[in-house]
GUMARSE-687632 format. One record per residue (C-alpha): residue in three letters; x negated, y negated, z. Coordinates in steps of 0.2 Angstrom, whole numbers, plus 5000, padded with zeros to 4 digits. Layout:
N
ALAXYZ...
***
This chain:
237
UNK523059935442UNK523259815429UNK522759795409UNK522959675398UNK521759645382UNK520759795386UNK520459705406UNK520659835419UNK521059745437UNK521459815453UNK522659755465UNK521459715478UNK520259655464UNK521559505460UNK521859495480UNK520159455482UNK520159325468UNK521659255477UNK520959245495UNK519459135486UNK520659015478UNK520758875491UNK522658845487UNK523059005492UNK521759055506UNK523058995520UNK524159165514UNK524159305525UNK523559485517UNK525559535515UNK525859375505UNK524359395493UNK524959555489UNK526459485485UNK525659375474UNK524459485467UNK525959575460UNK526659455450UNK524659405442UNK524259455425UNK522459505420UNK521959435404UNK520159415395UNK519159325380UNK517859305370UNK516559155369UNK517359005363UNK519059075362UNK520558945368UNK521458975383UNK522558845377UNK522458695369UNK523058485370UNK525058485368UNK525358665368UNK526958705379UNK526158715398UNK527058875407UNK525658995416UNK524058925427UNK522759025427UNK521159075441UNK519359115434UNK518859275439UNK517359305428UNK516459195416UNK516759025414UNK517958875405UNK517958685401UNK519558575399UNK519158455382UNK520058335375UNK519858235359UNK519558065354UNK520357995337UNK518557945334UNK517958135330UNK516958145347UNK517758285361UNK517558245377UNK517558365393UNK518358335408UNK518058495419UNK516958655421UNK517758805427UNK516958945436UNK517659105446UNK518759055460UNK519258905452UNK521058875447UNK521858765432UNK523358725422UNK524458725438UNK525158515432UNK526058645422UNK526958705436UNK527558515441UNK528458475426UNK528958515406UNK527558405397UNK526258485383UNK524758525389UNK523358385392UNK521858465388UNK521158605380UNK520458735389UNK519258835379UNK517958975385UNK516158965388UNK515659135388UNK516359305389UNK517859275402UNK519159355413UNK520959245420UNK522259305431UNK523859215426UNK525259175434UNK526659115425UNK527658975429UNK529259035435UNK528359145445UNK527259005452UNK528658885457UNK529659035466UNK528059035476UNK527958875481UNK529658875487UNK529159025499UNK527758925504UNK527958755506UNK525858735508UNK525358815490UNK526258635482UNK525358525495UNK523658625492UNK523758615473UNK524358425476UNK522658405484UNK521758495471UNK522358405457UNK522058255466UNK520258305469UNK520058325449UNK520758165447UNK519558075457UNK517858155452UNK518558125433UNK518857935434UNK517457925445UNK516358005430UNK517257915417UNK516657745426UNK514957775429UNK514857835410UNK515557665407UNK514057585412UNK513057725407UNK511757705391UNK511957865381UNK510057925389UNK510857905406UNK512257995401UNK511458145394UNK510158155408UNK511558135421UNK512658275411UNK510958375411UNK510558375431UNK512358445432UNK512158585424UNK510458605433UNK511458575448UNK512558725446UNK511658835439UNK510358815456UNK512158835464UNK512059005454UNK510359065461UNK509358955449UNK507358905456UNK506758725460UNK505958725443UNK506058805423UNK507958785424UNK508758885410UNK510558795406UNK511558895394UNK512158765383UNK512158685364UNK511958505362UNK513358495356UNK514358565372UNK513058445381UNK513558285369UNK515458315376UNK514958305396UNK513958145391UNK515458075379UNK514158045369UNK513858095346UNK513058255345UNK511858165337UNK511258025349UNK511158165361UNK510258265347UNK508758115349UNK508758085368UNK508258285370UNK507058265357UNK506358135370UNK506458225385UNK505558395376UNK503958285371UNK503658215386UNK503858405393UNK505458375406UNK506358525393UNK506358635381UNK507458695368UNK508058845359UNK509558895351UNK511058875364UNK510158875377UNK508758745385UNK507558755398UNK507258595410UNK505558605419UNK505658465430UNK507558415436UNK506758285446UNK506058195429UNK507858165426UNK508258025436UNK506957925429UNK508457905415UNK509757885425UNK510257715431
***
């Protein structure tokens, strides 16, 4: 058993994680274990940084509880945010390609718990087993592509269609969570919301004023409730 910032973890606990991790769901239980016994177990606060833009990159890192966003900023002031993270997802393995400073911030959503692996660690891996390099390859690539896809469509987006498209993500995943058809509740500031849509806090601040009198949401402190997803894609075009 491992502990690390007051995080107890089992062995098969972090094998588990591992055997949900698509790049390393090809290993067989022996080589898992092996794996699992180089991990690190570590945990944080709400809003805590995991790490931030141009820090040294040496470890990735695999959500087991909670989840994590990858930010970066703009010179204008506005922050921008280029993934989600939930459990089973991995990130900050570009770290284990090359020497560069980190790209993004990664920063923490709620309550969450990582298992690191630590880069020297890592590449030793991938030279044991030449497929963990080609899945995270494939991975990475993935990301790429639903970020540039993203980034153009916002590129064409009005800030409304921005937001509302931001907005029936979140509904998305959390329905993805066990969420119902209707009376969504997204945990979520307008602020945190401003950054998927790459849009001011405060244009973002106006369109959900819109979208709670016409009764598609309503809103409370970090948190909003969307009534009718569908109502949505009226303002997304």
């Amino acid at each position: 058993m491992c502990y690390e910032r007051g995080v107890a973890v089992t062995s098969a606990e972090t094998i588990a994680l591992l055997r949900s991790v698509d790049v390393f769901d090809t290993l067989s239980e022996e080589q898992l274990a092996r794996v699992a016994e180089v991990a690190v177990p570590r945990s944080y606060g709400a809003g805590e940084a995991v790490f931030r833009e141009g820090d040294e990159g040496s470890t990735c890192y695999m959500v087991r509880v909670g989840k994590v966003r990858a930010i970066r900023g703009h010179p204008d002031g506005r922050t921008i945010t280029l993934a989600n993270f939930g459990p089973g997802d991995i990130f900050g393995e570009l770290a284990m390609f090359d020497d560069e400073p980190r790209s993004a911030t990664v920063e923490t959503l709620e309550e969450t718990e990582l298992v690191a692996i630590l880069g020297g660690d890592m590449r030793r891996l991938m030279r044991e087993h030449p497929d963990i390099p080609v899945r995270l390859i494939a991975s990475l690539a993935e990301r790429l592509r639903a970020t540039n896809e993203r980034l153009a469509r916002q590129s064409f987006q009005t800030v409304q269609s921005r937001v509302a498209s931001a907005l029936a993500q979140l509904v998305e995943t959390a329905r993805a969570d066990g969420a119902g058809e209707r009376d969504v509740l997204i945990t979520s500031t307008q602020a945190h919301l401003a950054q998927l849509a790459g849009s001011s806090r405060e244009s973002a601040s106006r369109f959900l004023a819109v979208l709670e009198r016409t009764g598609i949401i309503t809103q409370g402190r970090g948190r909003l409730v969307v009534h009718d997803a569908d109502a949505l894609q009226r303002y997304v075009y």
